[in-house]
Every structure is written in C-alpha cells, then in structure tokens.
C-alpha positions as CSV (number, residue, x, y, z in Angstrom):
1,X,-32.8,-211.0,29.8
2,X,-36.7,-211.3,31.2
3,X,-37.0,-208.6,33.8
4,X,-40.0,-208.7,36.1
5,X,-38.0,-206.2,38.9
6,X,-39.9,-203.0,37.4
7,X,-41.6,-201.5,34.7
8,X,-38.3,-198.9,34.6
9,X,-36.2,-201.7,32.9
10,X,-38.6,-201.1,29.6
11,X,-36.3,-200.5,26.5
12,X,-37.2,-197.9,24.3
13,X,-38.7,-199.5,20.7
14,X,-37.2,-199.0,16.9
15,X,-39.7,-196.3,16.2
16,X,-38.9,-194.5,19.5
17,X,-34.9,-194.6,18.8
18,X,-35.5,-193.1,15.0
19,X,-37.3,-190.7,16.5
20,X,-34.6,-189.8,19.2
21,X,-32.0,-189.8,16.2
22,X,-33.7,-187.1,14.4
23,X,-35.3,-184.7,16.7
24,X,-35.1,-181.2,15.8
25,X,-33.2,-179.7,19.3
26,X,-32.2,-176.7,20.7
27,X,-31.2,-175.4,24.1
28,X,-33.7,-176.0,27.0
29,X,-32.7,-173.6,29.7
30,X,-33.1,-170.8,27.2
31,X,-36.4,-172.3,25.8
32,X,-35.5,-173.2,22.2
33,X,-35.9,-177.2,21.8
34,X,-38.6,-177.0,19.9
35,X,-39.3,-181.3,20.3
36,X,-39.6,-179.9,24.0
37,X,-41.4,-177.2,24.0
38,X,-44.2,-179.5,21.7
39,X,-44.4,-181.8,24.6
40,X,-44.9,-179.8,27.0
41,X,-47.6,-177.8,25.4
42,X,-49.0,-181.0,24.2
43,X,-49.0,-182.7,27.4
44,X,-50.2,-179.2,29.0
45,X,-53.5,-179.6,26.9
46,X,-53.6,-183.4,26.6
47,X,-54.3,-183.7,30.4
48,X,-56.3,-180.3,30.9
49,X,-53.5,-177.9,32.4
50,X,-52.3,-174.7,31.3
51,X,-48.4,-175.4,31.4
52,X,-45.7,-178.9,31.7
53,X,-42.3,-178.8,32.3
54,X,-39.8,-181.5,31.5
55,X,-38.0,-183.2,33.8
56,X,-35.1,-186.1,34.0
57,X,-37.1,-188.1,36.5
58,X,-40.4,-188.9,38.5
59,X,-38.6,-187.8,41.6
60,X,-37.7,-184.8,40.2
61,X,-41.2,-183.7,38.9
62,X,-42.5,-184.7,42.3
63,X,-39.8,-182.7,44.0
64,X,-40.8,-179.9,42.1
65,X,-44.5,-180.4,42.7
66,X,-44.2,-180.2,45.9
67,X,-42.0,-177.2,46.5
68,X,-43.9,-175.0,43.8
69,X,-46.8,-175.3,46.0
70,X,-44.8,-175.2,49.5
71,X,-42.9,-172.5,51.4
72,X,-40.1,-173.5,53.9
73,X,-41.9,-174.4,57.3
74,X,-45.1,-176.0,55.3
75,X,-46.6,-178.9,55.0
76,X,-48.1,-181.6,52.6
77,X,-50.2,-184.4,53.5
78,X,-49.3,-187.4,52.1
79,X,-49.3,-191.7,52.1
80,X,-47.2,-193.8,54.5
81,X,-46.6,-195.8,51.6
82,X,-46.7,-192.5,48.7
83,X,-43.3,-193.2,46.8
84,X,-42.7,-189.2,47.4
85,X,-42.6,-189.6,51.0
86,X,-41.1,-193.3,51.5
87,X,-38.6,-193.5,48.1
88,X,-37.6,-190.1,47.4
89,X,-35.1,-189.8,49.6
90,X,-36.5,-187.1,51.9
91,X,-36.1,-184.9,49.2
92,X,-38.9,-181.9,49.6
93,X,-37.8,-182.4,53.6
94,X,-33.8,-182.0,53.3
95,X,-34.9,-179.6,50.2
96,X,-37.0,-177.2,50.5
97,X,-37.7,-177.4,54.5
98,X,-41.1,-178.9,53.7
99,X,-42.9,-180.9,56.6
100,X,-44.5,-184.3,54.9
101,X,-47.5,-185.7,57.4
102,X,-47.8,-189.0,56.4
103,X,-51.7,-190.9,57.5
104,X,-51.5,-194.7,56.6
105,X,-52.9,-196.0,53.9
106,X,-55.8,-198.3,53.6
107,X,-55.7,-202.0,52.3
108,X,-56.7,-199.9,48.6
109,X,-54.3,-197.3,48.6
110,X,-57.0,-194.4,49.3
111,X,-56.5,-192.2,52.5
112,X,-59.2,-191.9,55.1
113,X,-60.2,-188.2,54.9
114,X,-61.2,-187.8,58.9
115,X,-57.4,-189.4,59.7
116,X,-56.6,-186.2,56.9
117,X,-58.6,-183.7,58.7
118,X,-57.3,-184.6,61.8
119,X,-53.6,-184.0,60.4
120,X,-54.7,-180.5,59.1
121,X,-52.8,-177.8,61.6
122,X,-54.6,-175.0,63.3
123,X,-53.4,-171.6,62.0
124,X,-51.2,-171.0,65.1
125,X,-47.6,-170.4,65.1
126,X,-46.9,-173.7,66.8
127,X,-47.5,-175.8,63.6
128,X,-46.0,-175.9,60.1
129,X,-48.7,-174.6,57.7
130,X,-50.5,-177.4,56.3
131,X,-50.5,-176.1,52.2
132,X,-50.8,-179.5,50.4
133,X,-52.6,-183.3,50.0
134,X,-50.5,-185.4,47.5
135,X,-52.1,-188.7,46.5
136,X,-50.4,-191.3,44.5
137,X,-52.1,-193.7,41.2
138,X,-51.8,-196.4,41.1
139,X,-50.0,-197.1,44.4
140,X,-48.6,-200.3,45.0
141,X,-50.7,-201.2,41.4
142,X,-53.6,-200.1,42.8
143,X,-56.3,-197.9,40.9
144,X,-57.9,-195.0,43.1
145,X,-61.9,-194.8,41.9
146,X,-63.3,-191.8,40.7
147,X,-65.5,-191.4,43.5
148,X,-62.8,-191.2,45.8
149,X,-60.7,-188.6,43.7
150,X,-63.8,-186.3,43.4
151,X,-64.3,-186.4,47.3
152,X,-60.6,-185.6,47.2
153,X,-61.3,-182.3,45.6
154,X,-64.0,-181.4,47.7
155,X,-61.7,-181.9,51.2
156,X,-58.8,-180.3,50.0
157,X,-61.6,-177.1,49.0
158,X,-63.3,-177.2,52.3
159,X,-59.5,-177.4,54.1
160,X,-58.3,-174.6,51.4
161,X,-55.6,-177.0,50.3
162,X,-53.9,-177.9,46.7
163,X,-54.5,-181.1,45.3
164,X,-51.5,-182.9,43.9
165,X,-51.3,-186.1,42.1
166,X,-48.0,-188.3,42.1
167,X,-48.8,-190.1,38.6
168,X,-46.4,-192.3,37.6
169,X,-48.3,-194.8,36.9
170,X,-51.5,-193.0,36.0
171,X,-52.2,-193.9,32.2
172,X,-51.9,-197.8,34.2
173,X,-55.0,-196.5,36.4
174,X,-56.9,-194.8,33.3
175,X,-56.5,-197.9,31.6
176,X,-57.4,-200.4,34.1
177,X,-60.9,-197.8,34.4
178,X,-61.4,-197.2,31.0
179,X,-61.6,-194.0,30.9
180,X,-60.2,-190.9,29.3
181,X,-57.0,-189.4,31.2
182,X,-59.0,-186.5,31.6
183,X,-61.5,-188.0,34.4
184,X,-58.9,-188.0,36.3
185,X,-56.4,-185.0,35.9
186,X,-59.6,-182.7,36.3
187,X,-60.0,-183.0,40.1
188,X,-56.0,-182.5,41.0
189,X,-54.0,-179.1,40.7
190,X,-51.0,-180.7,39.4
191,X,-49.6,-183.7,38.3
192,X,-46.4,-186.0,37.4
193,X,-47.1,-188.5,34.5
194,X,-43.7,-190.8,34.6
195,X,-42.3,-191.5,30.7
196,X,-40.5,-194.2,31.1
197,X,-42.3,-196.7,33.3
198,X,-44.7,-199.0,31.2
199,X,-44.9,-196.2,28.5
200,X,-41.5,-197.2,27.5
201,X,-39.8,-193.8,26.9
202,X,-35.8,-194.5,28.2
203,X,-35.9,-191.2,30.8
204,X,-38.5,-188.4,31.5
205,X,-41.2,-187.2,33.3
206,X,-43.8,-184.0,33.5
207,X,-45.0,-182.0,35.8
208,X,-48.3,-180.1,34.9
209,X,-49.8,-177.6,36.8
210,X,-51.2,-174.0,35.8
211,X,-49.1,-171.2,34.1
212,X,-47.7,-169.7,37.3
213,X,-47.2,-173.0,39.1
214,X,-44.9,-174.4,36.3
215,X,-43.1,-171.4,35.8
216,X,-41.9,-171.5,39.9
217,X,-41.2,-174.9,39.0
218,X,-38.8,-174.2,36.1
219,X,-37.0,-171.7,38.3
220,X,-36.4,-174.7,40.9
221,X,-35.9,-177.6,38.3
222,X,-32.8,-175.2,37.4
223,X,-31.7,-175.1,41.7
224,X,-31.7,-178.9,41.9
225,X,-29.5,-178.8,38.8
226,X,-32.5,-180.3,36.0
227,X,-31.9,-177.8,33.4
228,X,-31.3,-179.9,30.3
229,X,-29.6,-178.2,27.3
230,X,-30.5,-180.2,23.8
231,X,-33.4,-182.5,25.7
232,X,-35.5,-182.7,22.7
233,X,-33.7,-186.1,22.1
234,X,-35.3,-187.5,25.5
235,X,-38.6,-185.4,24.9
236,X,-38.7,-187.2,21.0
237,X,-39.2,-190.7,22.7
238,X,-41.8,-189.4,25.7
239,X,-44.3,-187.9,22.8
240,X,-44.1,-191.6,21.4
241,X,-44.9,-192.9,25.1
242,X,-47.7,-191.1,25.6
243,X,-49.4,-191.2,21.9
244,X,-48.7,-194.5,20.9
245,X,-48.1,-196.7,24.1
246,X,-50.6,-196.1,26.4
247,X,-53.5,-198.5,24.8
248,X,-51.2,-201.4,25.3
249,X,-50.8,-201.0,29.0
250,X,-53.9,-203.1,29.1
251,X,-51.6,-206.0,27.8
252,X,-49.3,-205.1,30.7
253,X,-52.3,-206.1,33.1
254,X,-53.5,-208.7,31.3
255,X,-50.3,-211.0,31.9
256,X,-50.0,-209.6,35.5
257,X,-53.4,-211.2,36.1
258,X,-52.1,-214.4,34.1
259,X,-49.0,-214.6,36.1
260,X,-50.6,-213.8,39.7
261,X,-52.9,-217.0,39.0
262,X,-50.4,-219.4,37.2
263,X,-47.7,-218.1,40.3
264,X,-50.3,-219.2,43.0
265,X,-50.7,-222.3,42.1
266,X,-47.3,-223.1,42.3
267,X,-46.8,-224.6,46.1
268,X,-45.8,-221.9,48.3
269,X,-46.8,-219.1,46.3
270,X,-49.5,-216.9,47.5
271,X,-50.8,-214.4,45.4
272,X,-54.1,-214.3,46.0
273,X,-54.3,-212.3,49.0
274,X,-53.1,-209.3,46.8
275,X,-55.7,-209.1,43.7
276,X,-54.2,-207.7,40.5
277,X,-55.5,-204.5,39.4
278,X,-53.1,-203.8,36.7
279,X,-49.3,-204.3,36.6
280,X,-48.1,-204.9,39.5
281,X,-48.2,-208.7,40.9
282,X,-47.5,-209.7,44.6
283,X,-46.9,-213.0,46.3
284,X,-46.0,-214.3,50.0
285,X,-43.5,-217.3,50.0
286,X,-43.1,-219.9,52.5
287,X,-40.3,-220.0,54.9
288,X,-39.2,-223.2,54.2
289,X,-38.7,-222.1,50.1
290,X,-34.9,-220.6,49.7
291,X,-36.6,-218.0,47.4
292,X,-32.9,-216.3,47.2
293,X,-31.4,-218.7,45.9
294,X,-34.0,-219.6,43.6
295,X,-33.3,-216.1,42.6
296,X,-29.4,-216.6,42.3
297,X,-30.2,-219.3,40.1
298,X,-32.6,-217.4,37.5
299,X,-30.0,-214.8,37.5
300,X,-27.6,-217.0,35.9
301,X,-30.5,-217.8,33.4
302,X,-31.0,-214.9,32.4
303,X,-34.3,-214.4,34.7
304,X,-34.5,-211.2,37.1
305,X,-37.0,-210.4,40.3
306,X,-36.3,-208.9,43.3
307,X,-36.7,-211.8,46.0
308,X,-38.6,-211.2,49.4
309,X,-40.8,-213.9,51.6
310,X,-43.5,-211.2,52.0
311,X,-44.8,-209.4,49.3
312,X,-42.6,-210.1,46.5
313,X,-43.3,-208.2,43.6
314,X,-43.1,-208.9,40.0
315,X,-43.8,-206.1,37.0
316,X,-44.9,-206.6,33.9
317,X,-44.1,-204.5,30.9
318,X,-44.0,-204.0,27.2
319,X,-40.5,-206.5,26.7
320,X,-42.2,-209.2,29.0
321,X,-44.7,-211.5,27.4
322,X,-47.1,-214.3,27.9
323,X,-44.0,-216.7,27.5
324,X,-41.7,-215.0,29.4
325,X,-44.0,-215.8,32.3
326,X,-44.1,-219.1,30.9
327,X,-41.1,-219.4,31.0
328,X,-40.8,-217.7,34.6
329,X,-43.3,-220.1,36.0
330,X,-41.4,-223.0,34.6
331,X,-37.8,-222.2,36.4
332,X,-39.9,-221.4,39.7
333,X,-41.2,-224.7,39.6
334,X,-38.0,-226.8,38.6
335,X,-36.2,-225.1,41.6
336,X,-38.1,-226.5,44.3
C-alpha cells in the first residue's frame, strides 16, 4: 500500500519493533517505567524544559497544554486553522470550560499580532480571562521564521500571557530551517512534539513545560483517562523517533517538492499556487477531472489520498519514496 493521506500511516522500522520487544517496563501511573521515565527526562533536556510527560496522542498533549495553563472561564488565543482549535474536537472547550479565540491566519500560517492584541480581554468581569496564545509549526506544512517566533515572546510578555507551541510537526520546521530544535523551543513555555508523525514512532506524544506545569498536567492526563500502566513499550519506539529519525525528514521534503512539480504538470493539477515548504503537498483540480473516482480506482491499486477539488493534500513520509510518486504520478495520468 503507498499512502500519501498522512504522515500518521508511518510504520514503525525493524530497529524500532526490537526495541519495543525488549524494553525494560514498569507501571506509569506510579512512575516506575524506567524506558519512560528516560524519555521524558531526555526530551525534558533535549528541547530546554525542566519536565515531559508522556502521552497516547497529539491531541492529548495539546489538551493537556492548554488546560495546565487555563482555569475554567479562560481563554487561549489561537489559529482559525490551529489543529487544537479546528481538529480536536472542542476538547479544552467541552473540557475544561476553556474559551479558544480564534484570529485567522495569514496566507503563511503566522498570526497578525494587532488582530491578537485586539482579541486580548480587558480585566473586567464581562470577559473570560485571556491566559494563553498557542501557535502551531508547521501549520498546514508551513514553517514559522524565527523572527516571527521571537516577536511572539515579546507580545505574549507585554500582554502577560503564556506562550504555547502545538508541535507536531516541529522537527519538520527545524529541518526545513536548519537549525537546532532549540532555536525554537526557547521562545515558547510549553510544547507538544508528535511521535508518530514523520518520526515514525507507532503512537505517542510529549508535552514539555516547566516542573510545576507538567506535574498539573500529569494530574489531568490521569482525568481524561491517559494514565498508561507498562508504556515503556510505546516510549522504546519514540526515543528511536526522536534520536535517529529526525535528519531524514529532509528526505520527506525533498520528494514533496519532487511530487508538487511533477503533479502540476499533469493537466488539471495545480500545485503551484501552494509552494512546498516541507511535507506537505497541495493541489487544486479541475471540475471537469472526476478526481473521486480516480481515487476509487487507486484504491483498488493499492494507491491511497484523500480526494478534494480544492486543496487536495498529499503527505510524504519515511515508507513513501521517489518511486512511489513515480509511480503515483503514473496512475494519475493513465486515469484521465
């Protein structure tokens, strides 16, 4: 099967299952997996934070995120398009009574900060208590510059607000910039870093914050039922993930930018209007093109994508390869 749906479908690699198979485990909830416990404090120092906690999911660890720095009746600032506030189900709304204020997001992903400062309630008992910016990277597959993350820090300081960063995709941003994870966890409060994404671990995420933060975290991840008992089998494969896989994300962008080119030359195939800054490939398709049923008919060959006329979106990922798109572009084309 060549999926090009997500970057979720990724399966985890030979080394990654041995590693799973013979993970020293212990019980979670009462803090004795030691292959989790080495994550976290790992991760915790990896990315400059004090503390990480664990989690089954990206939702989760945003979920968590959000209501570790939230009180029922606040609010968090947020994207119109931030996967926290369109995909996760409403969760730190129906959850935790926590407002989200979502400003739309320019064509690059960033959020205008006078559109922000507007949105930032009075202290007056008419308003939920604005508490919270999250930002998202990549968004959509695209990066966030460094300038913009620093002037970030400095609103959410003059607005006395946390800084969160949903970063699920955020060793796809460090890559695409070249830098060291570092230059950009240093300017949020917190952050999510997704496992099993384009990292390739099968389930996982971490939230990272300081020492008080992720312990209120831990208390919630326990409410909304995350406690996981002998984890250190998951926690095995997202230590791979994050040493081992993270330099090849750059191969990850390299055939996005191969397929976005080779796809938009194909007859009604527009990808151009959406440049390719890492993973994440988008194309408009003519009305006239049945592109479901071209999609039916991949299925049966063994092809997946998730078919729309505007802004279709194909994901590359460690088990698709230069021939797989190949081989992509080649089923495309004998369709029409």
């Amino acid at each position: 099967m060549i999926d090009f749906r997500s970057d979720t479908v990724t399966q985890p690699d030979q080394k990654m299952r041995e590693a799973m198979a013979n993970a020293p485990v212990g019980d979670d909830v009462y803090g004795d997996d030691p292959t989790v416990n080495e994550l976290e404090q790992w991760a915790a120092e990896r990315h400059g934070f004090e503390a990480a906690v664990f989690t089954s999911s990206g939702t989760q660890a945003n979920l968590l995120g959000i209501l570790a720095h939230c009180d029922r009746g606040d609010e968090y600032l947020c994207g119109q398009q931030a996967h926290n506030y369109k995909y996760e189900a409403g969760g730190a709304a129906v959850l935790g009574s926590v407002q989200p204020q979502p400003i739309e997001n320019n064509k690059d992903g960033t959020l205008c900060f006078e559109k922000l400062a507007a949105a930032v309630k009075p202290d007056d008992s008419h308003f939920a208590r604005t508490k919270l910016l999250s930002l998202e990277n990549t968004i959509g597959g695209k990066v966030l510059p460094l300038e913009y993350l620093a002037k970030a820090r400095e609103f959410v300081n003059q607005h006395n607000l946390k800084l969160h960063l949903d970063g699920a995709r955020v060793y796809n941003a460090s890559v695409a910039l070249g830098v060291d994870i570092k230059q950009i966890s240093q300017h949020f409060d917190s952050m999510t870093i997704c496992l099993s994404k384009g990292l390739g671990a099968p389930i996982g995420s971490l939230l990272l914050g300081d020492a008080d933060y992720i312990q209120r975290a831990r208390r919630l991840r326990k409410m909304v039922g995350g406690g996981m008992r002998q984890a250190g089998i998951l926690a095995a494969a997202g230590k791979i993930a994050l040493t081992e896989n993270v330099e090849r994300l750059k191969d990850d962008h390299d055939n996005a930018r191969y397929l976005s080119e080779n796809l938009g030359a194909i007859p009604g195939f527009n990808t151009f209007i959406y440049p390719v800054q890492t993973n994440i490939v988008y194309a408009d398709v003519a009305t006239h093109i049945d592109i479901h049923a071209i999609a039916s008919a991949l299925k049966e060959q063994g092809i997946l994508f998730s078919p729309s006329h505007k802004a279709m979106r194909f994901v590359t990922h460690k088990d698709v390869t230069k021939s797989d798109i190949d081989t992509l572009l080649a089923a495309i084309e004998k369709q029409l």
